[in-house]
C-alpha positions in Angstrom: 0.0 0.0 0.0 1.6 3.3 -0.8 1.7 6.2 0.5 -1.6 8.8 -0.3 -0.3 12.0 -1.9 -3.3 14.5 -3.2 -3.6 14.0 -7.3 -2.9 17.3 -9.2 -6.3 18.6 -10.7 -7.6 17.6 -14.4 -9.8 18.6 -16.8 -11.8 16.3 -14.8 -12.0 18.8 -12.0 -14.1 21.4 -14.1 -12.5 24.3 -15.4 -9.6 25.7 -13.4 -9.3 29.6 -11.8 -6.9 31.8 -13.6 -4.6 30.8 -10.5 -4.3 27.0 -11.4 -6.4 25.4 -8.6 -9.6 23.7 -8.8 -13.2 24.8 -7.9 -13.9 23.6 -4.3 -17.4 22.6 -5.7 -17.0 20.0 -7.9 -15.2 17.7 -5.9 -17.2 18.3 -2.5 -20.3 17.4 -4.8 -18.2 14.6 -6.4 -17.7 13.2 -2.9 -21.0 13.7 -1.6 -22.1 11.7 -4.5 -19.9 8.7 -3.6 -20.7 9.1 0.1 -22.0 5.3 -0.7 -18.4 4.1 -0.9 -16.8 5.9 2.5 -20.4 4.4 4.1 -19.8 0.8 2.6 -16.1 0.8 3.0 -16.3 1.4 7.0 -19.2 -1.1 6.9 -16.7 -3.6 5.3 -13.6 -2.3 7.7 -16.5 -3.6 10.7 -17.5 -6.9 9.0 -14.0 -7.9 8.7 -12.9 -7.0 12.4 -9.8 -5.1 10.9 -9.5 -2.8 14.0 -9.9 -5.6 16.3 -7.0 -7.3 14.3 -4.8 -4.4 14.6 -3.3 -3.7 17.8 -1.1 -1.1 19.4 1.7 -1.2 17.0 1.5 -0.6 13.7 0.7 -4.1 11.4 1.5 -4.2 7.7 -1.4 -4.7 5.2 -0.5 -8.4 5.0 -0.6 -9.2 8.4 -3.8 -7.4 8.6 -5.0 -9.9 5.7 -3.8 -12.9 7.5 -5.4 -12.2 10.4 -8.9 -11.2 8.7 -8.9 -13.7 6.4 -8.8 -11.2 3.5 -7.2 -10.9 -0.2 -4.0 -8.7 0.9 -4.2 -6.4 -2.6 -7.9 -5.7 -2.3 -7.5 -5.3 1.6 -5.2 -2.5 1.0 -7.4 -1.0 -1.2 -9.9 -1.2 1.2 -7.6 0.7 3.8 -6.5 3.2 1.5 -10.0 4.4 1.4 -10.5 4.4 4.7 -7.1 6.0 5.5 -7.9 8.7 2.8 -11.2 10.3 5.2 -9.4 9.6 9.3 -10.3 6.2 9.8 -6.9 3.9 9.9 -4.0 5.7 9.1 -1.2 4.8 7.1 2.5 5.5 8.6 5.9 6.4 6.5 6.9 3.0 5.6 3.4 1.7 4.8 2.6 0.5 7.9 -1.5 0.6 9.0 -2.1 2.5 12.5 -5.2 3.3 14.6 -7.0 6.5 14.2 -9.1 8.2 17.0 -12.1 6.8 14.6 -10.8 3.7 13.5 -10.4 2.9 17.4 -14.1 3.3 17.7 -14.7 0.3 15.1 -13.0 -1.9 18.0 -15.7 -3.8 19.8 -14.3 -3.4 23.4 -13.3 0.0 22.7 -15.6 2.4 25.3 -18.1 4.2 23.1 -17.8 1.5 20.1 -19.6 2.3 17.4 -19.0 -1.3 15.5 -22.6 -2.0 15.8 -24.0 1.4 15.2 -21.8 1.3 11.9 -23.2 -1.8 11.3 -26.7 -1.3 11.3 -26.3 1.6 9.6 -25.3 -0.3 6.6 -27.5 -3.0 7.1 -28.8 -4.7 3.7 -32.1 -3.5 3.6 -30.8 0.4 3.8 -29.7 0.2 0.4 -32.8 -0.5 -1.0 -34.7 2.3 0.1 -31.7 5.2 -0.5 -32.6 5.5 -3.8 -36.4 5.8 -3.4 -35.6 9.4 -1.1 -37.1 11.3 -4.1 -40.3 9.4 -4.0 -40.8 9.6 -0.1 -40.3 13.2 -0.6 -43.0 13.3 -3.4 -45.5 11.0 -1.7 -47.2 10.4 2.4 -46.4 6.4 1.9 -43.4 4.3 3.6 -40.7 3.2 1.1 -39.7 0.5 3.4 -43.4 -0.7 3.5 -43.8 -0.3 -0.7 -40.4 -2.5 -1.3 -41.5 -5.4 1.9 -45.4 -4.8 2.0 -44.9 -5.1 5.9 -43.7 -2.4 8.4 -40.1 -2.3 9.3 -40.3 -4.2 12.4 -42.4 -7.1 11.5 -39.8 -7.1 8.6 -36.6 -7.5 10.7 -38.2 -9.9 13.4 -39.6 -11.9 10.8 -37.5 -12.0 7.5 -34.0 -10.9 8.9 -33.0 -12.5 12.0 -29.3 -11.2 11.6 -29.7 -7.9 11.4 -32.6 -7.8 14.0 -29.2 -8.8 16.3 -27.0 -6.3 15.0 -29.9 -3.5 15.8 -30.4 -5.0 19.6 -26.3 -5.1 19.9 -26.4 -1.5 18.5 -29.1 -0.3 20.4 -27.9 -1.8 23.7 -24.2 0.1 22.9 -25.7 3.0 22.6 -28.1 3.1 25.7 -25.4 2.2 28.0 -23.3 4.7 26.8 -26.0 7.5 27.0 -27.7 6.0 30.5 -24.6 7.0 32.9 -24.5 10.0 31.4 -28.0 10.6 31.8 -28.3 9.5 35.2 -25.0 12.1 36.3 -27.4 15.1 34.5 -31.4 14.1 36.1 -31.9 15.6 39.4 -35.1 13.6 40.5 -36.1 15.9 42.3 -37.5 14.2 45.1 -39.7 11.3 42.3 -40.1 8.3 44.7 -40.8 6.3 41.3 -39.7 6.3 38.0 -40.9 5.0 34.9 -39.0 4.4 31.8 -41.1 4.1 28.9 -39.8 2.4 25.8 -36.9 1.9 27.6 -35.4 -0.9 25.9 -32.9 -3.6 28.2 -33.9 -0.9 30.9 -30.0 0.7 31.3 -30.9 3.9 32.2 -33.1 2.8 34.4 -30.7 0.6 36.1 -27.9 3.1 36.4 -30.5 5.5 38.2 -31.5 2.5 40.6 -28.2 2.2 41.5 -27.3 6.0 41.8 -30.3 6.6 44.2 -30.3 3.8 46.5 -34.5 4.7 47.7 -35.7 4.8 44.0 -38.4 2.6 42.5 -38.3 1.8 39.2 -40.4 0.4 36.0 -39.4 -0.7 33.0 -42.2 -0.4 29.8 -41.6 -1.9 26.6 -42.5 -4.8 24.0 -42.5 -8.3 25.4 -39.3 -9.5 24.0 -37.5 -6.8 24.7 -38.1 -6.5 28.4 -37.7 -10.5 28.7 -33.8 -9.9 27.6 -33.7 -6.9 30.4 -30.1 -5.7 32.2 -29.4 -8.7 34.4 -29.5 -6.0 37.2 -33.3 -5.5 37.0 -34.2 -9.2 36.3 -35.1 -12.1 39.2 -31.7 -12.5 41.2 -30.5 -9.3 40.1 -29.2 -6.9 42.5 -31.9 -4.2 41.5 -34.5 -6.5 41.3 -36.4 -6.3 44.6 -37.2 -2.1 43.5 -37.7 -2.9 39.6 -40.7 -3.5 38.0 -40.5 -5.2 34.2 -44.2 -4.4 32.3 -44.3 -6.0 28.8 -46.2 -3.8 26.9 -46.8 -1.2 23.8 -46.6 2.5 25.0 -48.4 3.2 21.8 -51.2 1.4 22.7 -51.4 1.7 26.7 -49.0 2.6 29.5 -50.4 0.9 32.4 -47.9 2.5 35.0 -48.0 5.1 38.0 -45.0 7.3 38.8 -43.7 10.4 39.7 -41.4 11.3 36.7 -41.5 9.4 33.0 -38.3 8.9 31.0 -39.1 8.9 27.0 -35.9 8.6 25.8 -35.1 8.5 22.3 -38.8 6.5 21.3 -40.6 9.7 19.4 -39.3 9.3 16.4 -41.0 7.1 14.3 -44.2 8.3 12.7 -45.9 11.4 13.8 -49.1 9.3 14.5 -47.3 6.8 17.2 -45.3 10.0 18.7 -48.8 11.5 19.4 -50.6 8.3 21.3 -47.4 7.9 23.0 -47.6 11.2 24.8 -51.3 10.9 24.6 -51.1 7.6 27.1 -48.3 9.3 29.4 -50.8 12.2 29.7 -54.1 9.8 30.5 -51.8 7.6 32.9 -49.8 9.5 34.6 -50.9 11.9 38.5 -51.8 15.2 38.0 -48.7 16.7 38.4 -46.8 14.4 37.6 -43.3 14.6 35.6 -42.4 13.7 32.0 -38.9 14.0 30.6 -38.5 13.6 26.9 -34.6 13.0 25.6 -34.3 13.3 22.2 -31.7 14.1 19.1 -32.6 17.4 17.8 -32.2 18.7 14.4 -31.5 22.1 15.7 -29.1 23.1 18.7 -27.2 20.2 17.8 -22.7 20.3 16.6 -24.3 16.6 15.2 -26.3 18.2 12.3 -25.1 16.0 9.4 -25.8 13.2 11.5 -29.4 14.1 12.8 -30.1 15.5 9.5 -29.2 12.1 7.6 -30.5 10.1 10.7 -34.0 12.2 10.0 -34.0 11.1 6.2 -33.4 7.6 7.1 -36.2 7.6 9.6 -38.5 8.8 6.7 -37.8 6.2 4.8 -37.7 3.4 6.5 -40.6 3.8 9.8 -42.2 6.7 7.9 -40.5 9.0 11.3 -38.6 12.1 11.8 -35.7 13.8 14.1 -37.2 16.8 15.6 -36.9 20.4 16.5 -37.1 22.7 19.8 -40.2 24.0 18.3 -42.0 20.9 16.5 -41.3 18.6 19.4 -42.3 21.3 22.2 -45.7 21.9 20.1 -46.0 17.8 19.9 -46.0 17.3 23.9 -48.0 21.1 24.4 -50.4 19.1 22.1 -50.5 16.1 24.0 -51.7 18.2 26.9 -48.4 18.9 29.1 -46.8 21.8 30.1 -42.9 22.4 28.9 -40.9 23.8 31.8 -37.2 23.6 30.3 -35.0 22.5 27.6 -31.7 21.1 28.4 -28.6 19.3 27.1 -27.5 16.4 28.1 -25.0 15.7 26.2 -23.6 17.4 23.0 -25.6 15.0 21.0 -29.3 14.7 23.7 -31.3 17.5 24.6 -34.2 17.0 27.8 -37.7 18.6 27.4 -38.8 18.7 31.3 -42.7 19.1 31.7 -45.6 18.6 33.7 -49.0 17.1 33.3 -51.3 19.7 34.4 -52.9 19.4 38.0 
């Protein structure tokens, strides 16, 4: 693999300024264009296991090969990509070394993304990519036209494998939010707290064991709360002050408390968002305390993320990222009063409210 120096422009590029160097805009757009390639290539660079190969020390593209079980030419192709936008990098004499990013593809790295880069680039997102301009056009699914079923009935049903990949992705990225989230919530003297759609329950947890009085409950689809943290499960030392409830928030929230978590949950369709806080609202005390967490496409240093993330939501649940405003007039709407926006995190904003006494 040699080393990358930057190609001189060609007539390729476009037409050249009287100074000699390219327009800017043709090959941003040009790279934009083949953001498919960077997308698949780190996909590939996760499949393969090449940063868990490659160790402390630099390796050389054959050893890397060896130890993937990979063609050593195509391999360093592969890497060269990679190297070319941050993730892997490649030293003097040729060598391959970890990157800040490429570190992240490591699966016992702390805050892997492996399986968020994974699912990501699951099979099924290809398909619906190139249908964006007819989701923009039209008020149906693209998922649902290519399947004929909903997205979830699809990956429980018809992809088994990826179904996996989205429960490992989704449980890397709860624990990694649910200490920080339980450092930022001041319960403000809640006895109980429910966590709706809360998936393996982590947040929930790491507030159970922050605040050694709480209650807890856990809401969420059947087979997702029988696979709950070990912590909150019979035996489990959280056990005697959790409660697991099987359920479907957008049907019915059967649970009392003094503060509700909806963490990350309000983004699939507009219609699901709205019985969702609708069944808080007809559940929950007069007074009571909801705390939405969400990805916002506004206030946000993540806004080619959230804004790609929204796009895929459209596509595949028929959902959306939201704003300050839209989500603040959603729960308003619902029938509860917004006391505060906060961040979390860089990437998580909280919407604090009330239901009205």
């Amino acid at each position: 693999m040699t080393s990358i120096r930057t190609a001189p422009p060609t007539m390729a590029d476009g037409p050249a300024p009287a100074d000699g160097t390219p327009p800017k805009a043709a090959p941003q757009l040009r790279e934009l264009v083949f953001g498919a390639a960077r997308a698949a290539a780190v996909r590939a660079a996760a499949a393969l296991g090449v940063a868990d190969a490659l160790g402390e020390r630099p390796a050389t593209v054959a050893e890397l090969a060896t130890a993937v079980g990979a063609d050593p030419d195509r391999l360093g192709r592969l890497l060269r990509a990679l190297s070319s936008c941050g993730v892997f990098a490649e030293t003097e004499d040729g060598r391959i070394a970890h990157t800040e990013m490429s570190r992240l593809l490591r699966e016992d790295a702390p805050g892997s993304l492996k399986y968020i880069c994974l699912w990501c680039t699951e099979p099924w997102t290809w398909e619906t990519w190139p249908r964006l301009d007819q989701a923009v056009r039209s008020d149906t699914c693209a998922f649902n036209d290519i399947h004929g079923k909903d997205f979830f009935t699809y990956l429980h049903e018809d992809a088994p494998d990826s179904a996996r990949v989205f429960d490992k992705a989704m449980t890397t990225s709860s624990r990694q939010s649910a200490v920080e989230l339980a450092a930022f919530l001041d319960l403000g003297g809640a006895a109980d707290v429910a966590d709706i759609g809360g998936g393996q329950g982590h947040v929930l947890a790491s507030l159970l064991e922050k605040h050694p009085t709480l209650r807890g409950t856990l809401l969420d689809l059947p087979q997702v709360v029988a696979n709950a943290d070990p912590r909150l499960r019979d035996g489990g030392p959280l056990a005697a002050r959790a409660r697991l409830v099987p359920g479907d928030c957008r049907r019915e929230i059967p649970v009392q408390a003094d503060l509700y978590i909806i963490k990350n949950i309000l983004e699939w369709d507009d219609e699901s968002t709205r019985r969702t806080l609708a069944n808080v609202v007809a559940a929950a005390r007069p007074g009571a305390r909801v705390l939405v967490i969400e990805n916002l496409l506004d206030n946000s240093p993540s806004m080619r993320f959230t804004t790609a993330m929204d796009l895929f939501l459209l596509l595949n649940v028929g959902g959306r990222k939201h704003s300050s405003e839209g989500l603040v007039a959603r729960m308003t709407e619902a029938g509860l009063t917004v006391t505060g926006i906060s961040p979390v995190n860089p990437y998580l904003h909280a919407f604090d409210s009330r239901v009205p006494a």
